[in-house]
Residue, then its C-alpha position, 0 to 999 in steps of 0.5 A: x054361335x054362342x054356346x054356354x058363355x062360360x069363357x066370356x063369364x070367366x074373363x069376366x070374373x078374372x078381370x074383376x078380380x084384378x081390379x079389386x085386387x089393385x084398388x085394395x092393394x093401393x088403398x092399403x099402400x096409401x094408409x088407408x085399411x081396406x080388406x078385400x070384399x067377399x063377393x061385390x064389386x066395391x070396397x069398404x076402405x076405413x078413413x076414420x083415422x083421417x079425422x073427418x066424417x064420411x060426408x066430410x071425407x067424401x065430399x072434400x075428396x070430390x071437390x078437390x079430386x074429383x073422385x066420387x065415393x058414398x059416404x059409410x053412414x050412407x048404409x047405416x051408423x055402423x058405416x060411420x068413418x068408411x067409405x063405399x068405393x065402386x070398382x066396377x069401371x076401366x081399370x085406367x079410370x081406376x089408377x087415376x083415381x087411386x093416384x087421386x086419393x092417395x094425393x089427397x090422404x097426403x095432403x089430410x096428413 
């Protein structure tokens, strides 16, 4: 018998709080700035030290790692040298493609 949801809701809100917990942490630990967002289920890491722009940094990052990511400039010239990373999916999925980024910043020097 479903009642008011609210432990399913909680559950819910825990586990997205450890994902974004996770992904800011590893962005951070590879060099890349990432604040924790407010109230999304995607972060805004700042690549602009890598020295690429947000479509180049995105679409090499997809081609030689197969980690999709939306270029910043995508939400405006303000986005420019940032990159919009979803957090909304399995938390192993997530570890792979942190691995994945953290191996491909390391590569950018």
């Amino acid at each position: 018998l479903f009642r008011s949801g609210a432990e399913a809701v909680a559950m819910m809100r825990d586990s997205y709080r450890q994902r974004r917990d996770f992904v800011v942490r590893r962005f951070n630990e590879a060099g890349i700035d990432c604040h924790l967002p407010g109230g999304a289920f995607y972060v805004f890491p700042d690549i602009r030290k890598f020295g690429l722009g947000s479509k180049d940094f995105a679409m090499k990052l997809l081609e030689q790692e197969s980690v999709a990511a939306v270029p910043g400039d995508a939400f405006g010239k303000s986005g420019e040298g940032f990159l919009r990373c979803c957090y909304a999916t399995g938390f192993e999925d997530l570890k792979t493609a942190m691995d994945r980024i953290e191996r491909f910043v390391g590569r950018l020097g």
